[in-house]
C-alpha positions as CSV (number, residue, x, y, z in Angstrom):
1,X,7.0,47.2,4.1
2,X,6.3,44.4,6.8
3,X,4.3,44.2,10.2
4,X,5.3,43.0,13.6
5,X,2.4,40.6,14.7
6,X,1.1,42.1,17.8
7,X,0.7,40.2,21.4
8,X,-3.1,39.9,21.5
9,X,-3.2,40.5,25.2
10,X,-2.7,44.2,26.5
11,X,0.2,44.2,29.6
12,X,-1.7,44.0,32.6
13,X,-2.6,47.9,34.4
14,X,-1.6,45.9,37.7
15,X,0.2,47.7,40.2
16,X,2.5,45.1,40.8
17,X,6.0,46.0,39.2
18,X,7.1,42.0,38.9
19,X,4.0,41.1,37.0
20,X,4.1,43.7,34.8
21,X,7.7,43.3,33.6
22,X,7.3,39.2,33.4
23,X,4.6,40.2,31.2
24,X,6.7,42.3,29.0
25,X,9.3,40.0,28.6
26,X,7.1,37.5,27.1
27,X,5.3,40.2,24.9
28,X,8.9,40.9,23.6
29,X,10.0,37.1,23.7
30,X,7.0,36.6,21.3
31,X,7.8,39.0,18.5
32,X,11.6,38.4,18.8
33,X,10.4,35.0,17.5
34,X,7.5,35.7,14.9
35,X,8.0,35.4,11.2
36,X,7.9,39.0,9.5
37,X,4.7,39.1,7.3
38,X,4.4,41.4,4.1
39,X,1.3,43.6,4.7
40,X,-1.5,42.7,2.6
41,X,0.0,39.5,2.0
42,X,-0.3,35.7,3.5
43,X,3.0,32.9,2.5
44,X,1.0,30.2,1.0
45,X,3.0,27.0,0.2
46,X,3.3,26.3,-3.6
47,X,4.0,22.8,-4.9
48,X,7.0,23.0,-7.3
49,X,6.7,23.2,-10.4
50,X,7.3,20.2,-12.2
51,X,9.1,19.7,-15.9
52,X,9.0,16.9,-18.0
53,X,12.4,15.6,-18.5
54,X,14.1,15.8,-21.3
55,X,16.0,13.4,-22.9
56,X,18.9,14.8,-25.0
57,X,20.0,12.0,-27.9
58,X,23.4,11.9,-28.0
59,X,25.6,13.6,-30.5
60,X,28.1,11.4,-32.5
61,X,31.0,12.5,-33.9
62,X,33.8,10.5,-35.8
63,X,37.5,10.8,-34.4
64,X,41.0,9.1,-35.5
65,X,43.1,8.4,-32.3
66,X,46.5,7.0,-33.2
67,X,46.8,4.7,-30.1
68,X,50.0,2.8,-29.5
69,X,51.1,3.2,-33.4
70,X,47.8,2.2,-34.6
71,X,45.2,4.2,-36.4
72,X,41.6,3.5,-34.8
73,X,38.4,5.5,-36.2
74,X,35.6,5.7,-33.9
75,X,32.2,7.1,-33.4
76,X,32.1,8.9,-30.4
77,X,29.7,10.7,-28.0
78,X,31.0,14.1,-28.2
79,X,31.0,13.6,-24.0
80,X,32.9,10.5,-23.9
81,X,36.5,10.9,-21.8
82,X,39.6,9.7,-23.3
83,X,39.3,7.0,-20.5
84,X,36.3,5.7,-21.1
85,X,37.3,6.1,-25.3
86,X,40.4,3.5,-24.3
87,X,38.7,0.7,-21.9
88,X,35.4,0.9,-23.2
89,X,35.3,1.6,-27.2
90,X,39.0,-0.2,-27.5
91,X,39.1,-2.5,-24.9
92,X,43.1,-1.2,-23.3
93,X,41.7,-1.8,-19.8
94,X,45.5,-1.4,-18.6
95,X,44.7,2.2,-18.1
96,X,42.8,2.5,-15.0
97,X,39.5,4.3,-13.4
98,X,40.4,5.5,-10.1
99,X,38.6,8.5,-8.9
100,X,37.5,9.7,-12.0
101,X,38.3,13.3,-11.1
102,X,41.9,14.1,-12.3
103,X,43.2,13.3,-8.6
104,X,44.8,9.9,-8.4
105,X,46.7,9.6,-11.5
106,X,45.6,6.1,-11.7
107,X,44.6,6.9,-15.8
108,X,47.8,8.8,-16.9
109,X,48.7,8.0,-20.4
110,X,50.4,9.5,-22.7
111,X,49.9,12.3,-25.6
112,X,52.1,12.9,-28.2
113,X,54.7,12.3,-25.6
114,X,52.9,14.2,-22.7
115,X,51.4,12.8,-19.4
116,X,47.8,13.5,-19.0
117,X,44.9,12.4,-16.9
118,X,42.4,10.4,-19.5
119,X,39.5,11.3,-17.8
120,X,39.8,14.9,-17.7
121,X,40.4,14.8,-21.2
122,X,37.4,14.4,-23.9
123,X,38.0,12.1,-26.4
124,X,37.3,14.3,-29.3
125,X,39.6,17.1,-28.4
126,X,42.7,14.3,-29.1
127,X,41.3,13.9,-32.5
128,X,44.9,12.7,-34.9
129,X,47.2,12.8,-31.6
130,X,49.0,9.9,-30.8
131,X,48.4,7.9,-27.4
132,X,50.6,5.4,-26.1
133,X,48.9,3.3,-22.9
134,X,50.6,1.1,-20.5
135,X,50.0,-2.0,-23.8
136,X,52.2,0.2,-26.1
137,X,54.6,0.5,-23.9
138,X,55.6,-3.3,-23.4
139,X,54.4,-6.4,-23.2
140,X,55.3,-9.3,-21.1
141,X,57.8,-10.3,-23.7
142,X,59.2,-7.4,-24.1
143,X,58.9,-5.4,-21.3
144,X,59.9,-1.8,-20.9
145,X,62.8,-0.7,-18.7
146,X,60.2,0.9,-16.5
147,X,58.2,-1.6,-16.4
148,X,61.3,-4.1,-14.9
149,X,62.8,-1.8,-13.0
150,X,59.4,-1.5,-11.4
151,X,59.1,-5.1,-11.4
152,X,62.8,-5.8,-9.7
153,X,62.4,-3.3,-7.2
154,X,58.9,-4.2,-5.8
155,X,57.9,-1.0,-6.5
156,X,53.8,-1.8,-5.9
157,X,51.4,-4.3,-4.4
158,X,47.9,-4.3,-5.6
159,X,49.3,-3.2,-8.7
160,X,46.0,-0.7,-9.7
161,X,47.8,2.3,-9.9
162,X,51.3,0.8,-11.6
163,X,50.1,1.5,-15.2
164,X,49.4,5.3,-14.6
165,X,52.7,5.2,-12.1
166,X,54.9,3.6,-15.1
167,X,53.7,6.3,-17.9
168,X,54.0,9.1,-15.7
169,X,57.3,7.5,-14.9
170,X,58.5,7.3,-18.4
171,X,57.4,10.9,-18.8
172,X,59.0,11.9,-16.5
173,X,62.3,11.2,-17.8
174,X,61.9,13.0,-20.8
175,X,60.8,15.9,-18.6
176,X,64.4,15.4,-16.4
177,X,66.2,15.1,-19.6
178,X,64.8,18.7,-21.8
179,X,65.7,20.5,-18.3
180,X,62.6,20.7,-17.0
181,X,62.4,22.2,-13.7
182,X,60.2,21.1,-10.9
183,X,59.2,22.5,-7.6
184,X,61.8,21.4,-5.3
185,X,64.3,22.3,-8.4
186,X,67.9,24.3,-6.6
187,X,68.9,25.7,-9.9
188,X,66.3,27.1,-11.9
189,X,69.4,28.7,-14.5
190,X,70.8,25.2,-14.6
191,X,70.6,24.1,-18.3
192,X,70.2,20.6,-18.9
193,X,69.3,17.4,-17.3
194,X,67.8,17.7,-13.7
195,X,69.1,15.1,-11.3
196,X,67.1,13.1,-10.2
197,X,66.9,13.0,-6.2
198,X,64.6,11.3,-4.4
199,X,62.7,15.1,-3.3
200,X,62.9,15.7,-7.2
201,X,61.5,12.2,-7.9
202,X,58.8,13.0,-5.1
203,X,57.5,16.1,-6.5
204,X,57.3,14.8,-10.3
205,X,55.2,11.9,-9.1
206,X,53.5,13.3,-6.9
207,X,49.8,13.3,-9.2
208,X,50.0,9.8,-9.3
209,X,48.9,8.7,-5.7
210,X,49.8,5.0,-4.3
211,X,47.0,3.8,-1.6
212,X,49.6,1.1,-0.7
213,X,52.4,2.9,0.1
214,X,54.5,2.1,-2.1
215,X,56.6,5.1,-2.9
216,X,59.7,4.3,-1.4
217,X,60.3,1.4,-4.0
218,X,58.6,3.8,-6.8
219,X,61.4,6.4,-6.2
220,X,64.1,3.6,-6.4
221,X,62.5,2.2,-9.9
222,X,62.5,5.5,-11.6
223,X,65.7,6.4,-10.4
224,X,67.1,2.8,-11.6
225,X,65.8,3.5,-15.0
226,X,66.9,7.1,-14.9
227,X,70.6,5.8,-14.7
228,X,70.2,3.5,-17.7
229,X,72.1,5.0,-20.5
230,X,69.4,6.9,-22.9
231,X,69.5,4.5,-25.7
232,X,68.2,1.7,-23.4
233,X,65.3,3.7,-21.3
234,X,63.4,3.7,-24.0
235,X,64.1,0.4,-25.0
């Protein structure tokens, strides 16, 4: 139950009509503004409460990550990203840290064939899969298909994104080739490889984001490689 605080001056008994209702409307303007106040009861400020912090010691956990064909044991934070698992602990810095939040594709790699964000994924939960980063895919001896056609047709310019670009690129292939549909897909009931348009290479890239601009280029790369015969995408 709560009480209206009440004007401490009485309206005036004067005869005059204005006065009176001037001083009504400020009687009323004063309670429309007042605080409602528990009966019995008066708000007193409290200071907060405060805890002693609490420091959690970290919880380490052995996992086996196959990473481009080689078998690496580590000892792991149980919180520690697949990301930070690859630049930090094994020193692939190819794979990048862009937003950090699964939005810019920047740390794509692949998962027993699979294109994933890194740093969505914990480390632990990849325990005996095999990872292959932008390293395993070529190197400048030996580069992959993706990697030249990415090199021939200018297909970036600061180059940050490229390595998540190229392994959802290559990816993305093997999606085209099982018959994977996409959103901008005609023929769902088509069996078989999905050709590869520039809207269909649009919407299968589209996690991995450019801040260059260089998609036109990236379209015409993956679309290069796409046209190699299969024996030499992968090669």
């Amino acid at each position: 139950m709560f009480a209206f605080p009440v004007p401490q001056q009485p309206m005036s008994d004067s005869s005059s009509t204005g006065a009176s209702r001037r001083q009504f409307l400020q009687s009323a303007g004063a309670l429309a503004g007042a605080p409602l106040v528990p009966i019995g009861t008066m708000a007193v400020a409290q200071p907060a409460a405060t805890q002693p912090a609490i420091a959690l010691a970290p919880r380490l956990e052995q996992v086996v990550l196959v990473v481009n064909g080689q078998r690496r044991e580590l000892m792991l934070d149980t919180r520690v990203t697949l990301l930070d698992a690859l630049r930090e602990h094994l020193e692939l810095i190819g794979t990048k840290k862009g937003c950090d939040r699964g939005q810019c594709g920047a740390c794509t790699v692949l998962v027993n064939g699979r294109r994933i964000n890194a740093c969505l994924s914990l480390a632990m939960a990849h325990d005996g899969d095999a990872i292959v980063t932008i390293e395993g895919l070529g190197q400048p001896d030996h580069l992959h298909p993706m990697q030249k056609a990415f090199i021939e047709h200018d297909a970036f310019q600061c180059g940050y994104c490229t390595p998540g670009q190229i392994c959802s690129a290559v990816a993305l292939l093997d999606e085209a080739r099982r018959g994977d549909a996409s959103a901008v897909t005609a023929d769902l009931a088509r069996r078989g490889a999905v050709r590869l348009s520039d809207d269909e290479v649009r919407e299968r890239m589209s996690g991995n984001l450019c801040r260059c601009g260089a998609y036109v280029n990236i379209v015409k790369a993956v679309q290069t490689t796409a046209n190699l015969p299969p024996q030499e995408q992968h090669s």
